[in-house]
Short mmCIF file of the C-alpha atoms (twelve columns), coordinates in Angstrom:
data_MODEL
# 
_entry.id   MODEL 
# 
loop_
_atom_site.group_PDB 
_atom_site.id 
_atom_site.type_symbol 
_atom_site.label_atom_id 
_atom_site.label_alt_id 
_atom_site.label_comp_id 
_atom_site.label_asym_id 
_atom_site.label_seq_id 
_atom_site.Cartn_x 
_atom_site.Cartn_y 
_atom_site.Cartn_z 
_atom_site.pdbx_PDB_model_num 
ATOM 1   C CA . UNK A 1   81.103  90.176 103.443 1 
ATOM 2   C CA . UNK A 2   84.560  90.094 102.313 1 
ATOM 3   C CA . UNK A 3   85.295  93.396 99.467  1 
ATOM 4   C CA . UNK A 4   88.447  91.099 98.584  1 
ATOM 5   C CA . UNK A 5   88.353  90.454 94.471  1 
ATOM 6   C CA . UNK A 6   91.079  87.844 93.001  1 
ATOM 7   C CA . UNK A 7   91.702  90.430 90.065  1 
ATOM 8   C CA . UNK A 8   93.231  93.039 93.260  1 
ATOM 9   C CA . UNK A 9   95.511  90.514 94.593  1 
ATOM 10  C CA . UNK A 10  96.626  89.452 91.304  1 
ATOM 11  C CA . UNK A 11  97.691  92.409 90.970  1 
ATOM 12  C CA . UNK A 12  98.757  93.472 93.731  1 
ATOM 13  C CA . UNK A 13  101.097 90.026 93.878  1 
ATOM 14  C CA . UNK A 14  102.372 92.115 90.686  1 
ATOM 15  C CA . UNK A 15  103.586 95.083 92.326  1 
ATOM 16  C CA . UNK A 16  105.067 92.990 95.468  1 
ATOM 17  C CA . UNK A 17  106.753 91.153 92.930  1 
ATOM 18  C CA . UNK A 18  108.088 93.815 90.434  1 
ATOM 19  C CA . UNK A 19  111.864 95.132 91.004  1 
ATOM 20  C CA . UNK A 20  112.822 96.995 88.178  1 
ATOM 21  C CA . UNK A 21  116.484 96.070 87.769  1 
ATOM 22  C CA . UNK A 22  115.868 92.479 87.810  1 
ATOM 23  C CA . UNK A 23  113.541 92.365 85.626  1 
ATOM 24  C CA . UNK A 24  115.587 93.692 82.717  1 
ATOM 25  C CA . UNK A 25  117.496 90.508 83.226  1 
ATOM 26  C CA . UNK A 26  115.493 87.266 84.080  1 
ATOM 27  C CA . UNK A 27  112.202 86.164 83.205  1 
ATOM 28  C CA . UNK A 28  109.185 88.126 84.769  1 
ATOM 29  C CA . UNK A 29  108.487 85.929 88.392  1 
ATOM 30  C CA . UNK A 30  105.530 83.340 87.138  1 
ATOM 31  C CA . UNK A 31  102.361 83.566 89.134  1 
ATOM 32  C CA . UNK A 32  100.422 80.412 89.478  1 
ATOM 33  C CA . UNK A 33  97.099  80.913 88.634  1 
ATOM 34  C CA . UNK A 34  95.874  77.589 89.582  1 
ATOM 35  C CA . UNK A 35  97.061  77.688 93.145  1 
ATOM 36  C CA . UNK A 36  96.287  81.581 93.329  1 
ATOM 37  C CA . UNK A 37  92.464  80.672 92.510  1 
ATOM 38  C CA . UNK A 38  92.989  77.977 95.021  1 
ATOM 39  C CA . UNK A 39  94.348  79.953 97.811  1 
ATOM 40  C CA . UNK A 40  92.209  83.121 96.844  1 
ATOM 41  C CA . UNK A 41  88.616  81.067 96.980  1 
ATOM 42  C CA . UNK A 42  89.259  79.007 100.376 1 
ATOM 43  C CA . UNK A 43  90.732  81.852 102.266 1 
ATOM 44  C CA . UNK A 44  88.461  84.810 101.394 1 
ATOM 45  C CA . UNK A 45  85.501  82.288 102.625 1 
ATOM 46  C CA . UNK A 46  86.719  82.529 106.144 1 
ATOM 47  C CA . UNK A 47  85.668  84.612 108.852 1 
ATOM 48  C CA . UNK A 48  89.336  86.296 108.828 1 
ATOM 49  C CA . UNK A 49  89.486  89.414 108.243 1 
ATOM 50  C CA . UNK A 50  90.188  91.310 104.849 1 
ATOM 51  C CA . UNK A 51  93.683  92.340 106.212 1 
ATOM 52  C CA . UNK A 52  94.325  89.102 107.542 1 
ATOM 53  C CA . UNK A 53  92.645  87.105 104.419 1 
ATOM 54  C CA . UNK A 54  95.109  89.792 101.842 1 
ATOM 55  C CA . UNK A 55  98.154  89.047 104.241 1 
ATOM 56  C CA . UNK A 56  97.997  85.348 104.204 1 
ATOM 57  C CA . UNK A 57  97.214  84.937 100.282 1 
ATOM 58  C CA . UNK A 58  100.285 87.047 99.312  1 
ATOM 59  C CA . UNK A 59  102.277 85.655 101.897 1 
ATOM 60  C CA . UNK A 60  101.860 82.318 100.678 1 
ATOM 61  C CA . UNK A 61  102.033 83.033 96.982  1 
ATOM 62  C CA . UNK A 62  105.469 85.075 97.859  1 
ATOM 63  C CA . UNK A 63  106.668 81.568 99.416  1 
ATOM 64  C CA . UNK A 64  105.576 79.870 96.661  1 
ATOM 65  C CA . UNK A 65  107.402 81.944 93.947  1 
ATOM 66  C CA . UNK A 66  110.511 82.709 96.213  1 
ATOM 67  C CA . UNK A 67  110.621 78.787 96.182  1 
ATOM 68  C CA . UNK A 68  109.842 78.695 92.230  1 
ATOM 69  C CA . UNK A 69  112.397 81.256 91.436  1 
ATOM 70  C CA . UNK A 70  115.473 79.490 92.741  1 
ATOM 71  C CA . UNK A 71  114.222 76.356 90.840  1 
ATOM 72  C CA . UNK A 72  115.104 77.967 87.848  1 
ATOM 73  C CA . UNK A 73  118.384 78.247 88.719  1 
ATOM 74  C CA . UNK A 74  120.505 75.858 86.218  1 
ATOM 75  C CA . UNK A 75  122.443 72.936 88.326  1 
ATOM 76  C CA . UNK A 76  125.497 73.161 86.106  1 
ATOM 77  C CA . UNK A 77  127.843 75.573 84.619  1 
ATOM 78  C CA . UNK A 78  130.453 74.800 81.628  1 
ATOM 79  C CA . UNK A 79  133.386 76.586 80.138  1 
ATOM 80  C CA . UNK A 80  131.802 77.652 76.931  1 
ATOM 81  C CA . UNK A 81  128.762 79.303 78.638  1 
ATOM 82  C CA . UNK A 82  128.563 83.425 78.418  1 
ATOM 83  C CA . UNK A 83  129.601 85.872 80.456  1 
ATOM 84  C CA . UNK A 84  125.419 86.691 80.515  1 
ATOM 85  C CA . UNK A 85  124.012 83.298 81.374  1 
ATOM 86  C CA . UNK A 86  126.408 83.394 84.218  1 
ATOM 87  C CA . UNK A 87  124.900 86.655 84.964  1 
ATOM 88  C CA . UNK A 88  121.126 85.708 84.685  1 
ATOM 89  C CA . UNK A 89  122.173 82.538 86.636  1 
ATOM 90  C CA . UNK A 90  123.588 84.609 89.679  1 
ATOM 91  C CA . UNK A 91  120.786 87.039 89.270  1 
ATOM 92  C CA . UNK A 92  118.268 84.402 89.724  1 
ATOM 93  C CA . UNK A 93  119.567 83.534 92.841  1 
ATOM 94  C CA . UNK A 94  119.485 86.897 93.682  1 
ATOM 95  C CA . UNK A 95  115.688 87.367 92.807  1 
ATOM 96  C CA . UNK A 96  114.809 84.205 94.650  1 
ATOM 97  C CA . UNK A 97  116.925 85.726 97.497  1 
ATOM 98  C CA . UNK A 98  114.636 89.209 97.349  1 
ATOM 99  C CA . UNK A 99  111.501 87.310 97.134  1 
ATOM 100 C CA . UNK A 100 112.262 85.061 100.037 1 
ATOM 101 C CA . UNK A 101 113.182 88.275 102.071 1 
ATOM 102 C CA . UNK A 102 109.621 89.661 101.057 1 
ATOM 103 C CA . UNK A 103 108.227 86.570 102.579 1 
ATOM 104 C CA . UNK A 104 110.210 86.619 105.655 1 
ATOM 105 C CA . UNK A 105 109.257 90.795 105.844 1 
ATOM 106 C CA . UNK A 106 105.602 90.178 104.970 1 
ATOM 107 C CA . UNK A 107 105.517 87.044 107.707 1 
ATOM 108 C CA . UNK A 108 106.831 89.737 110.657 1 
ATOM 109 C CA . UNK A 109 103.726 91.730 109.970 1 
ATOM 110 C CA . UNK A 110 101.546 88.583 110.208 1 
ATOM 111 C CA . UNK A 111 99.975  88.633 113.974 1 
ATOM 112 C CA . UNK A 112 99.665  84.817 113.667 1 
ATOM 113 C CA . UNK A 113 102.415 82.526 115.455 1 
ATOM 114 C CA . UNK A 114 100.541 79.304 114.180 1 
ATOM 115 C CA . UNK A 115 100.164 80.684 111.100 1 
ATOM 116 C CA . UNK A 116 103.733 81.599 110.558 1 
ATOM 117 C CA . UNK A 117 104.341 78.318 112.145 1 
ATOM 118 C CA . UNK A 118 102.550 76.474 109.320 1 
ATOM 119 C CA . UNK A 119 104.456 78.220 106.525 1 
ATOM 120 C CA . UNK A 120 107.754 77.480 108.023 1 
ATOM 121 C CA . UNK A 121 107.063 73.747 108.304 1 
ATOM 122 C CA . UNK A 122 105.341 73.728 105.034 1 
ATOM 123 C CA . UNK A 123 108.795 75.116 103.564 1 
ATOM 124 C CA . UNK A 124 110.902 72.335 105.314 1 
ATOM 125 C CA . UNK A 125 108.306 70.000 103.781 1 
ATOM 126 C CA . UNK A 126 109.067 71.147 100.368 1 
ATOM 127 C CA . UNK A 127 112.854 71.118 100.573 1 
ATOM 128 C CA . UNK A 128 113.281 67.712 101.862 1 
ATOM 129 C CA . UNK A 129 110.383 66.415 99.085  1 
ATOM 130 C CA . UNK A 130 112.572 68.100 96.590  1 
ATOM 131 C CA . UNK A 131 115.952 66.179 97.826  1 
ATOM 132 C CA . UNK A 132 114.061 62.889 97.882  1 
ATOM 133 C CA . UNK A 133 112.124 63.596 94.524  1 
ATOM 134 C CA . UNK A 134 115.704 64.697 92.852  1 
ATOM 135 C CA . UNK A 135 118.267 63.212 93.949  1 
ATOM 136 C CA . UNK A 136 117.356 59.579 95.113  1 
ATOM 137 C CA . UNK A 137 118.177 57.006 92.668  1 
ATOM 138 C CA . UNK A 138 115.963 53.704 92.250  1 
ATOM 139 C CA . UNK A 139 112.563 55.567 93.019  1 
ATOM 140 C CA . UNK A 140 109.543 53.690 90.928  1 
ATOM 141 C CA . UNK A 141 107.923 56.240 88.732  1 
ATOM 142 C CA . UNK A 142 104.293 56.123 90.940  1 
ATOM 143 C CA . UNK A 143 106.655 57.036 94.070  1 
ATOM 144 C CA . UNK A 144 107.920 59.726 91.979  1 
ATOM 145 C CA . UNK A 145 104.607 61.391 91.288  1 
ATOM 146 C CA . UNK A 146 103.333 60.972 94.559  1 
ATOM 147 C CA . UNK A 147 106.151 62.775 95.110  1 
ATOM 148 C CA . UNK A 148 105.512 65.340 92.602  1 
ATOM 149 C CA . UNK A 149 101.698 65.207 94.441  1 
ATOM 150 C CA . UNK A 150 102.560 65.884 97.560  1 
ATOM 151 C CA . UNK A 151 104.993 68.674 96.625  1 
ATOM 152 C CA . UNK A 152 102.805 70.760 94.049  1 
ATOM 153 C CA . UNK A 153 100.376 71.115 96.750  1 
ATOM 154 C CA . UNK A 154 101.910 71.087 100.561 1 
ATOM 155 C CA . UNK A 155 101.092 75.316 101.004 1 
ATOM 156 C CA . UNK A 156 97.696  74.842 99.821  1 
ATOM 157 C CA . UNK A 157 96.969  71.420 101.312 1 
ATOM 158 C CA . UNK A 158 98.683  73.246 105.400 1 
ATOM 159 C CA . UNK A 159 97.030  76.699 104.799 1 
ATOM 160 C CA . UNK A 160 93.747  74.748 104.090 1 
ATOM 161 C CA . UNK A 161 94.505  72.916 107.484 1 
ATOM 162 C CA . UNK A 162 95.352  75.987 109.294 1 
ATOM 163 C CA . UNK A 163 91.802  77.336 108.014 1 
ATOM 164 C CA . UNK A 164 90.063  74.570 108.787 1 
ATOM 165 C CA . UNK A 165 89.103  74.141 105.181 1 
ATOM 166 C CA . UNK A 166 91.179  71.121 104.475 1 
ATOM 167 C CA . UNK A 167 87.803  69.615 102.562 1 
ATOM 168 C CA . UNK A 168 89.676  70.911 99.872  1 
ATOM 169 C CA . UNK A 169 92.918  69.196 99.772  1 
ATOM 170 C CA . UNK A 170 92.012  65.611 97.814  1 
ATOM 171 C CA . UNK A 171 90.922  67.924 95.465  1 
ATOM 172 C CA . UNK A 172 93.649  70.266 95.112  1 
ATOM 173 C CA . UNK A 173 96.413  67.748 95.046  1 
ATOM 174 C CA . UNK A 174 95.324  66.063 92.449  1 
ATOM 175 C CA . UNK A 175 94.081  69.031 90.417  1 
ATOM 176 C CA . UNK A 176 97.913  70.676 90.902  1 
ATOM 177 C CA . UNK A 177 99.262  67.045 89.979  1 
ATOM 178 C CA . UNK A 178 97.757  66.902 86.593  1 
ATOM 179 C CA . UNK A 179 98.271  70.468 85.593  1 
ATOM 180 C CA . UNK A 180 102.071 69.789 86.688  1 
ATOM 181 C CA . UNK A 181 102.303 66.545 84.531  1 
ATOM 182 C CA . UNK A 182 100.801 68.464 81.694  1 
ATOM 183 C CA . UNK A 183 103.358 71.489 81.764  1 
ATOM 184 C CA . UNK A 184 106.220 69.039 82.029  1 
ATOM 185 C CA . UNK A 185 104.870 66.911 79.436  1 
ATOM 186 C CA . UNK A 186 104.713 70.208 77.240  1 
ATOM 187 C CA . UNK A 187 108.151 71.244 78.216  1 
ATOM 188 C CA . UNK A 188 109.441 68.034 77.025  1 
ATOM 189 C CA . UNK A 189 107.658 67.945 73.987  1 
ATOM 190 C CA . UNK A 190 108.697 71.500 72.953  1 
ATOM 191 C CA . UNK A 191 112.448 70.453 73.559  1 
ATOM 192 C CA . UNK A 192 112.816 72.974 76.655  1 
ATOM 193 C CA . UNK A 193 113.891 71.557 80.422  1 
ATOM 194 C CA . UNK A 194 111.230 69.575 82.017  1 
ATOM 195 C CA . UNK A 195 112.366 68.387 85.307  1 
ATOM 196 C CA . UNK A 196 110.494 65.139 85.477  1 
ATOM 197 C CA . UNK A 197 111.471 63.706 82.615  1 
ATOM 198 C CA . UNK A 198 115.172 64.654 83.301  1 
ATOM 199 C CA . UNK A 199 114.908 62.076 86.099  1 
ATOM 200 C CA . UNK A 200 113.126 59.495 84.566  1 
ATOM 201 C CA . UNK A 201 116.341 59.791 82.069  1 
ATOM 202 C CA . UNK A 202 118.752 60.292 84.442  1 
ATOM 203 C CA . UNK A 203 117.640 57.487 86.529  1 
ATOM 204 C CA . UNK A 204 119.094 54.002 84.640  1 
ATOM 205 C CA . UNK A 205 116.720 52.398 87.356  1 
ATOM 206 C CA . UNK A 206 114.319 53.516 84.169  1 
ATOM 207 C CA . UNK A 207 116.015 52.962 81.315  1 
ATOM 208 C CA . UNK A 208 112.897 54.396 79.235  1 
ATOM 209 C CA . UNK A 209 112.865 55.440 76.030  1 
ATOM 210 C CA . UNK A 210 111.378 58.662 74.908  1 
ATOM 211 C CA . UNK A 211 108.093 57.663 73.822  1 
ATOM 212 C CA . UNK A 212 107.778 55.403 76.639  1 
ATOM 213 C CA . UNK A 213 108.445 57.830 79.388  1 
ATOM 214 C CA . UNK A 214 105.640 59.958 77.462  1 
ATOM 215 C CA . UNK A 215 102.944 57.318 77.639  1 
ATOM 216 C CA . UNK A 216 103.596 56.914 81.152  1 
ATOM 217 C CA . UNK A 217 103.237 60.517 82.137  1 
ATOM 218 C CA . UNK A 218 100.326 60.826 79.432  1 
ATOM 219 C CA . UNK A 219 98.633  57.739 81.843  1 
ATOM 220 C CA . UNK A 220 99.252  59.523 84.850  1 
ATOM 221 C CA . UNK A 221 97.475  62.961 83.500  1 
ATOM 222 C CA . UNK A 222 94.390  60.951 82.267  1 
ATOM 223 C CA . UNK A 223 94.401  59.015 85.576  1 
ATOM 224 C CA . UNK A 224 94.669  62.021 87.657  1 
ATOM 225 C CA . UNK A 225 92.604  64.311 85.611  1 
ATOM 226 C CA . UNK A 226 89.983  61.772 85.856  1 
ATOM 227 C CA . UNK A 227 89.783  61.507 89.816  1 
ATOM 228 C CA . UNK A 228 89.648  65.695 90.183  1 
ATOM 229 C CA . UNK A 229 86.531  65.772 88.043  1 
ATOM 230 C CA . UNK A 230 84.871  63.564 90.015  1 
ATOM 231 C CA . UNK A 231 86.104  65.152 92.988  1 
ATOM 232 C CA . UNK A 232 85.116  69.182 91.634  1 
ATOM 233 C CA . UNK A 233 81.894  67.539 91.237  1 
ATOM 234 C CA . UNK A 234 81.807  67.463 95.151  1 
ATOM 235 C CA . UNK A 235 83.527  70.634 96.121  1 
ATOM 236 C CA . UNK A 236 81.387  73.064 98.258  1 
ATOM 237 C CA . UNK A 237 79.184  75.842 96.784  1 
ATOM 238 C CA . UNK A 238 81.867  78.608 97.547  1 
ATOM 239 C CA . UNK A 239 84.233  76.579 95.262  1 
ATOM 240 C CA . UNK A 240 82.477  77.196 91.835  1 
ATOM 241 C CA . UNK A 241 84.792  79.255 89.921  1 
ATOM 242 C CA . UNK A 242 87.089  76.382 90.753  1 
ATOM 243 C CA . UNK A 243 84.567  73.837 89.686  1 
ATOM 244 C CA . UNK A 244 84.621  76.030 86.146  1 
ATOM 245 C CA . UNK A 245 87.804  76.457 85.691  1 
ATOM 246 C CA . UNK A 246 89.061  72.588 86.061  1 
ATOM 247 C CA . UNK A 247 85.890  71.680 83.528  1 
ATOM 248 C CA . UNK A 248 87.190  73.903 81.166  1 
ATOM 249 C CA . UNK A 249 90.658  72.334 81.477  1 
ATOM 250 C CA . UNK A 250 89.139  68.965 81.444  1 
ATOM 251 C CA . UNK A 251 86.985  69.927 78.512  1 
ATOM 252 C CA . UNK A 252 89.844  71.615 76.339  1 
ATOM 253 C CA . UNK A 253 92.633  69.059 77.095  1 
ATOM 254 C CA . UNK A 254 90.505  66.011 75.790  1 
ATOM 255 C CA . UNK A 255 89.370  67.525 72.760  1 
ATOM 256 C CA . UNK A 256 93.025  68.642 72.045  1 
ATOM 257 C CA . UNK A 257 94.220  65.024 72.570  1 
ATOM 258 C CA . UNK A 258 90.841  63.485 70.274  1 
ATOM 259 C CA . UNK A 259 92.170  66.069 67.417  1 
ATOM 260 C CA . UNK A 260 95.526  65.418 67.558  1 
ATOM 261 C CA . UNK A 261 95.076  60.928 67.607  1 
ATOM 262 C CA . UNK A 262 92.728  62.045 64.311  1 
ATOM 263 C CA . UNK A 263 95.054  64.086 62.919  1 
ATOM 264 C CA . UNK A 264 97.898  61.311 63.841  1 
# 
């Protein structure tokens, strides 16, 4: 029986993360609660150990944020910026940097070749989705969120693998899909950077309007939201705070939408 509560590596994830000189300069590193739920439930119902079950969930989560951090970074710089954004811009690398080299510290005292193995691929994986999902022009917008699919999810969906609990992974990708789509979509909508949408507009392939490219991405999140409740439906018995937290998602996001078309 593992002793192993999400609420302890939450927060220790917290303390890992924490560096108090950074902090008084960039945004507090963002933990993803989604995948941490994810990662937390299918690992701690393993017969690993609780070292081994606590070293691989941080682990992960330190990839995943080291990776997060440095996409914060902004792509271009201008004359008329401040002397401060250029700091916070360089100090962002810098935190990305630090958590990277608290992956690549946490990963020596990991006893698992395979496992280190599977993080290291799953890290080229990302990079090269990123390139393709960025940078290539003429991409239709469903091979852009497959795209987006297969990157929101590649350390859950190879850690699952490496557990032999890759039951999960339909589930999860489309699950970390939607709830993608939907922060984007809110980005966008609250006039703040939202990196899909900066391609679809980027992209003349496109050419979409604003409330165009909004419907689109609105389909997608119905579409996809859709398929992982009839997936949780399915998901095994150890997988029911999951289960709960996606219907409440599901629940909330639909009665949001039915009030605001009434109130449109």
């Amino acid at each position: 029986m593992s002793n192993l509560s999400l609420n302890t590596i939450e927060k220790e994830l917290e303390e890992k993360l924490y560096h108090s000189y950074l902090n008084k300069f960039i945004q507090k590193p963002k933990i993803d609660k989604d995948k941490l739920l994810l990662l937390f439930t299918l690992i701690n119902h393993t017969s690993y150990s609780d070292k081994k079950k606590r070293s691989y969930i941080l682990t992960t989560m330190i990839v995943q944020i080291a990776l997060d951090t440095h996409d914060l970074v902004t792509q271009h710089s201008s004359e008329e910026e401040t002397d401060q954004i250029k700091k916070n811009r360089q100090l962002t690398v810098l935190a990305g940097d630090y958590f990277s080299g608290l992956y690549y510290y946490m990963l020596s005292q990991i006893d698992d070749v395979e496992m280190i193995s599977t993080l290291a691929s799953a890290i080229k994986e990302i990079n090269e989705l990123k390139m393709n999902l960025y940078y290539e022009s003429g991409q239709s917008l469903h091979a852009l969120v497959d795209r987006l699919k297969k990157l929101e999810s590649v350390l859950i969906v190879r850690v699952a693998q490496h557990a032999k609990k890759d039951s999960i992974n339909e589930f999860a990708q489309n699950w970390l899909l939607t709830k993608k789509l939907v922060q984007e979509k809110d980005l966008y909508t609250s006039k703040q950077q939202a990196s899909i949408f900066d391609v679809l507009f980027q992209d003349s392939f496109h050419r979409l309007q604003n409330h165009q490219a909004l419907q689109m991405i609105e389909t997608f999140i119905r579409k996809h939201l859709l398929i992982t409740e009839e997936l949780g439906r399915n998901l095994p018995v150890p997988f029911q705070s999951v289960k709960t937290s996606t219907q409440r998602f599901f629940n909330e996001y639909f009665s949001h939408n039915k009030l605001a078309m009434e109130e449109g």
